[in-house]
Residue, then its C-alpha position, 0 to 999 in steps of 0.5 A: x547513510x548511502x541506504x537511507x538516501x536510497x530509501x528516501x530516493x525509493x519514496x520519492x519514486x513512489x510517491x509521484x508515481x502513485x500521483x499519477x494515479x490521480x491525474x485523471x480525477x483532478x476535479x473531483x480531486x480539487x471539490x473534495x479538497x475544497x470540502x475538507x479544507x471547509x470541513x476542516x476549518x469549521x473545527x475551530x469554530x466550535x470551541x469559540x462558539x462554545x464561549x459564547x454559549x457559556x460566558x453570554x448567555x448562562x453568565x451574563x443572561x443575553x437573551x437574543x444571543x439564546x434565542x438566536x444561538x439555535x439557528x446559528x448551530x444548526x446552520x453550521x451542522x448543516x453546513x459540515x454535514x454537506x461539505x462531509x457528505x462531499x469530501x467522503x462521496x467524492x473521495x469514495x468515488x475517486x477510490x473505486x475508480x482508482x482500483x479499477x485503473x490499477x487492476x486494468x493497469x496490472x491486466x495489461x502488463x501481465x498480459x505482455x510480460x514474457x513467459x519465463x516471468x511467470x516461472x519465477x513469480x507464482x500465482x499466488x503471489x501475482x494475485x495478492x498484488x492484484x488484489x492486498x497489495x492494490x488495497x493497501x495502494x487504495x487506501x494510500x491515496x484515498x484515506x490516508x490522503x483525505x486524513x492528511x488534508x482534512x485533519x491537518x486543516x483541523x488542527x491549523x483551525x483548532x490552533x487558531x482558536x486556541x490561540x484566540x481563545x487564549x496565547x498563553x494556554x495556548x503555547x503551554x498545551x500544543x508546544x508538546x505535540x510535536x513531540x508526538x511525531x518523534x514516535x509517529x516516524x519511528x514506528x510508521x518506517x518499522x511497520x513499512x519494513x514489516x508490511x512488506x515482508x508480510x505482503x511478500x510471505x502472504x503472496x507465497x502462501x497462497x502459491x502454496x495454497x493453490x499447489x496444493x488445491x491443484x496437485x491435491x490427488x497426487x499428494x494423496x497418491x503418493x502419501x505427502x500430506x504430512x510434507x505439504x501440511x510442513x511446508x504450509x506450517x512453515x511459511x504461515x508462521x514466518x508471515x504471522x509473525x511478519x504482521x504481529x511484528x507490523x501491528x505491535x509497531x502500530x498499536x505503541x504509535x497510538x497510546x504513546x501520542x495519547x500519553x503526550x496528549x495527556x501530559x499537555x492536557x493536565x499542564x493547561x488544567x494545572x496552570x489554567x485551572x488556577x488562573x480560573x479560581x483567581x478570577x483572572x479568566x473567565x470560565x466559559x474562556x478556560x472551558x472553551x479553550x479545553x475544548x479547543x485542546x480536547x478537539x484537537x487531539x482527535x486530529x493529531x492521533x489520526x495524522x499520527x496513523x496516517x503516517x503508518x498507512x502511509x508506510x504500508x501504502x508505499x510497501x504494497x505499492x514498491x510490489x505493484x512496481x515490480x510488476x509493472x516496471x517488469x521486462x515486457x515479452x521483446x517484440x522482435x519486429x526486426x526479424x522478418x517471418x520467414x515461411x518454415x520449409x521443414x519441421x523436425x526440431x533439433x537441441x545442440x548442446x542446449x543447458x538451462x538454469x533456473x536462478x532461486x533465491x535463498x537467504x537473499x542468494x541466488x542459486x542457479x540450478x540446472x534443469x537440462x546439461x548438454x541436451x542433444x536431440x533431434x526429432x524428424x518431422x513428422x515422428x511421435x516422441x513421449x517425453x518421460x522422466x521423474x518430476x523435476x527431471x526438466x520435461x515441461x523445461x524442454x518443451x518451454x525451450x520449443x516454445x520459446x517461453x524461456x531461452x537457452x543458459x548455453x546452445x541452440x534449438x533449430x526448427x529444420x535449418x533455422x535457428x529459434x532465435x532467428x524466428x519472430x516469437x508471434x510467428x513461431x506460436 
């Protein structure tokens, strides 16, 4: 119970913080609101306009009503034709330029973040943030969004009419929908689980990628192909089988609510149908109201994938938030720049660990144990050893790129510590 509060807390979080996003577009925000909720709403018109074509002019003969039914269909395509135009251009403009705020957003923060983040989250993995992960964001407040509003003004209209059109068929044919949404929740929270877990591997991936683009001719030097060729293997299939996962729960959302769909639809054919055969209803009435039944369904399984966009959106914008809410390099304003008399560099006792993850554990590894050193001003020093014996460790720890486990490294008789991190680079 505890967890599902959290998550809930999680998307609450999530949510107003991609709506922020979009506070700086609110007039473009609000014209394309005002489209789809005409565009929307011109729904149900049709199916009523459907009824008088049939029951007024073929079954009764209504001439006038032919001759001006041409003007009136298309002057309402022009009209939806306009308002789709300006809820699709406005919505398109809105999403590139929400792409270009986070990317600038993600530029900034990475550019203050401190050295020792980047030891942990590697390069591929920082650039499918930038890159899937802001799509997937992209595609949460643009289409999902523009889905969420202009089709559930569709089925309000397509409602309306049906109701109008006929009550009684009418509650027979959309008192099941509903139970479409069952589904809909359940596989849209089964796909966020796996969409992340996908975008996660897919960011290790291409860390491995470009390893192994940039360590290519030691790999051959010393005849590790098959090794990295393992490792790659390894990791595409955990993150094939994240999105085949992510997918399968998508692809049942669809023909499940097509199978509820179809359930209500043969209802109202039963009972209608019969209902036309005893001259209780008219034809054009009983078609009209098939329309109307018809046209909604369009509506209905596009809310139902909205839902599953939703999820991935929140998934890829919970890893944009890891980013983003990082701990910033400290900028020690506190500690004065005091000139630096003498440059030998000395290490007291100095050990670091690394911390990695396995099976969600962390593990803290050492890199150096009980470093002692001392290099006089002036003097040249190489530093050796085998991989992963901490060389570039050791340097980091000079530059105060990541700071000590235990002990404490001097330049002369000051500690790095006491020396402001802009004055000391």
């Amino acid at each position: 119970m505890q967890k599902m509060k959290d998550d809930k807390g999680k998307k609450l979080y999530s949510i107003k913080k991609l709506l922020f996003y979009l506070a700086p577009y609110k007039l473009y925000l609000t014209v394309a609101v005002v489209c789809m909720a005409l565009f929307g709403a011109s729904e149900g018109v049709i199916p009523v306009l459907l009824r008088y074509v049939l029951d007024e002019v073929f079954q009764s003969h209504n001439q006038s009503l032919l001759y001006t039914l041409p003007f009136i269909l298309i002057g309402f395509a022009l009209f939806r034709a306009l308002t789709d135009f300006g809820q699709r251009f406005t919505m398109a403009y809105i999403s590139h330029n929400l792409v270009k705020d986070i990317r600038e957003q993600l530029s900034s923060k990475i550019l203050k973040l401190s050295p020792s983040y980047f030891l942990y989250a590697g390069t591929g993995n920082l650039l499918s943030r930038l890159t899937s992960d802001v799509a997937l964001v992209k595609n949460l407040l643009t289409e999902s969004l523009v889905s969420l509003i202009r089709d559930t003004i569709r089925v309000i209209a397509l409602v309306v009419a049906a109701l109008y059109l006929d009550w009684k068929l009418a509650v027979l044919g959309v008192v099941i929908f509903p139970f479409g949404m069952l589904p809909v929740y359940f596989f849209g929270t089964w796909v966020r689980k796996y969409a992340r877990k996908a975008q996660s591997y897919l960011g290790k991936l291409s860390s491995l990628f470009a390893e192994m683009i940039q360590g290519i001719k030691v790999i051959k030097i010393f005849n590790q192909e098959e090794l990295e060729r393992e490792k790659f293997s390894r990791e595409n299939k955990k993150i094939t089988s994240f999105f085949i996962k992510s997918d399968f729960a998508r692809s049942l959302s669809g023909p499940v609510n097509e199978v509820l769909a179809s359930i209500a639809i043969s209802l109202v054919l039963l009972y209608g149908g019969q209902s036309v055969i005893a001259g209780t209803r008219s034809a054009g009435q009983f078609m009209a109201f098939l329309a109307a039944l018809f046209l909604l369904y369009d509506p209905f399984k596009k809310l139902g994938r909205v839902y599953t966009q939703f999820q991935q959106g929140l998934s890829g914008a919970d890893r944009l938030y890891e980013v983003l809410n990082a701990k910033e390099e400290p900028q020690e304003l506190a500690l004065k720049e005091t000139p630096i008399k003498e440059y030998s560099i000395k290490f007291k006792e100095v050990s670091f660990y690394y911390s990695v993850e396995d099976n969600t554990k962390k593990k803290h590894t050492p890199a150096l144990l009980d470093i002692n050193l001392f290099i006089p001003e002036g003097s040249k020093v190489a530093i050796v050893g085998q991989s992963g014996a901490g060389k570039t460790t050791l340097v980091y720890l000079i530059a105060r790129f990541i700071e000590p486990t235990k002990g404490d490294i001097f330049i002369g008789d000051t500690n790095l510590k006491d020396i402001n991190i802009s004055y000391l680079h």
